[in-house]
C-alpha positions, 0 to 999 in steps of 0.5 A, a space after each residue: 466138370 460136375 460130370 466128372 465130379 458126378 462120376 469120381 463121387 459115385 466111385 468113392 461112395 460105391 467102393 466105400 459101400 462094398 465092406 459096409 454091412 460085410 459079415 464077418 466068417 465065423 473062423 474069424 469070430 473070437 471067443 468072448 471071456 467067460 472065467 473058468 471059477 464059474 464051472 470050478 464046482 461042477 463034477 468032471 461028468 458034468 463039465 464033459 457033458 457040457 462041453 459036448 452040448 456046447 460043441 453041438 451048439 457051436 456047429 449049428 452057429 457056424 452054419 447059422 452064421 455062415 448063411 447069413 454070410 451067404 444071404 448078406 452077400 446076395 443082397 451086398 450084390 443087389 442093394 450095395 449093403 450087406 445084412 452085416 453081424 447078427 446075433 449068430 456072432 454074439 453067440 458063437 463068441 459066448 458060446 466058444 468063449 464057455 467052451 474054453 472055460 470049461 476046458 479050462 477047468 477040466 485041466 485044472 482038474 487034471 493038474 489037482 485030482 482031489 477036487 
């Protein structure tokens, strides 16, 4: 009877452990709110030529984070635990979330050319 026990609480503890430490893609990472007010004041040039930086960035963290994807899931495989979220999450959020800011502004823009 503990021996079967034995076997049942390994399985529930093994299955239970397959999503801990899981990362997350970073097609699924959600943009964090940042308000459009904060770039209102920049010129037009300016704000494009953040949004470009910010594109740049934005490619290099989805690389970053979906190699840490990659590594967590090697060490998912041999230890039962995964590296789970990093900082590459938390900055790909802010950084889509200042990209949406921006292209806020710049269709503010648009809508009211004389500012």
């Amino acid at each position: 009877m503990k021996f079967i026990f034995s076997i049942v609480m390994l399985t529930l503890f093994g299955f239970a452990g397959c999503e801990y430490g899981d990362t997350t893609p970073a097609a699924m990472v959600a943009p964090e709110y940042v308000p459009s007010v904060d770039y209102s004041a920049y010129p037009y040039d300016k704000l494009v030529a953040m949004h470009q930086e910010l594109s740049r960035k934005e490619r290099n963290l989805i690389i970053a984070q979906e190699q840490r994807r990659e590594a967590s899931k090697k060490q998912e495989f041999w230890w039962g635990v995964g590296k789970g979220d990093g900082v590459e999450k938390s900055e790909l959020a802010r950084i889509r979330g200042e990209k949406d800011a921006i292209m806020e502004a710049l269709q503010l823009r648009k809508l009211q050319p004389g500012i």
